[in-house]
N, C-alpha and C positions, 0 to 999 in steps of 0.2 A: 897479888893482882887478881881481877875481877875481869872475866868479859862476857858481856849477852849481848843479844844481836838482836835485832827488828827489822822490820821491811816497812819501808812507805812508799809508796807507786814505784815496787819494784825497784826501789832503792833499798839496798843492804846497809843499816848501820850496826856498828859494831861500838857498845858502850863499852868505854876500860875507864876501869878506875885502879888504882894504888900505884906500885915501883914497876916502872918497864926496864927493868936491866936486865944482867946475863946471865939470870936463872928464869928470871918469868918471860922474857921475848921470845923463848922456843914456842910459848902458848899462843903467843898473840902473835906469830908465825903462822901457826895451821888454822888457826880461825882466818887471815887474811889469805891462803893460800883454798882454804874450805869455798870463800866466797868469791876470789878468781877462777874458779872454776867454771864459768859459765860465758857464753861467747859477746862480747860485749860488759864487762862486768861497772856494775855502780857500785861503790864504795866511799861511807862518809865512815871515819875512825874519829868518833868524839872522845875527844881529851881532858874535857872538864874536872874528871874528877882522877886525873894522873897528877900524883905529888912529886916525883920521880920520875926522869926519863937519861939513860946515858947511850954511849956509842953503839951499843950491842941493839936498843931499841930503836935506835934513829933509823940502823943499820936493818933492822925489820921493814919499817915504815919506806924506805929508801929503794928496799926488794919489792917489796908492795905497790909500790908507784909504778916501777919497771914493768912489772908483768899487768899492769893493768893495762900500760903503752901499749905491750906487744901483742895485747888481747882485743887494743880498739877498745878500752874502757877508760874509765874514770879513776880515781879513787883520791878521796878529799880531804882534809882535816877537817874539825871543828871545834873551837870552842877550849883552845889549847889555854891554861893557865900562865901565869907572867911568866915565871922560871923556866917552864916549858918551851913557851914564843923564844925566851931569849937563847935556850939552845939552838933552835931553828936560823936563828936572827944571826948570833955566832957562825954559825956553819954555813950562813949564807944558802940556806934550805927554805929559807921563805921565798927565794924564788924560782926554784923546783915546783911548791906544792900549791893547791890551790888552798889557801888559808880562810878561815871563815870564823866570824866570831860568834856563832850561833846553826846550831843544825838545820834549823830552819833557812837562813840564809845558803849553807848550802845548797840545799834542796832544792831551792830557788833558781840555785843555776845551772840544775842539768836540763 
């Protein structure tokens, strides 16, 4: 797994690409835990280029969401691929997360 990060008007993204399971979610843990750290946090976690995602990463993403509640922030998907969505869809986590099918659209709606 792959992850870099950007800012646009003080929105934090965080690009992942490859397998988010239960060896690489530790990573993409402390990058989502690195950019909660600020009071108020914005967070878009674009998924486009994730082939892979199981319980252990949902289960990051999940803690992610949590702490952005309890910090008075955001934190968003985007741009999640089919296999992906349909984890979400399954888990009934598409209506948990604020889903977007392009970073730009999220962007849009902070």
């Amino acid at each position: 797994m792959e992850i870099s990060s950007r800012k646009i008007n003080e929105i934090e993204i965080l690009d992942v690409a490859g397998e988010v399971d239960l060896y690489s979610s530790p990573q993409l843990r402390q990058w989502i835990l690195k950019a909660m750290g600020h009071r108020e946090p914005r967070l878009i976690v674009h998924l486009a280029q994730v082939s892979y995602i199981d319980s252990s990463g949902i289960a990051t993403l999940v803690e992610g969401w949590q702490m952005a509640k309890k910090n008075h922030g955001k934190l968003k998907l985007a741009a999640l691929g089919p296999d992906t969505l349909e984890v979400f869809r399954f888990a009934r986590l598409d209506t948990v997360f604020n889903i977007y099918a392009t970073v730009e659209e999220a962007l849009a709606d902070f």
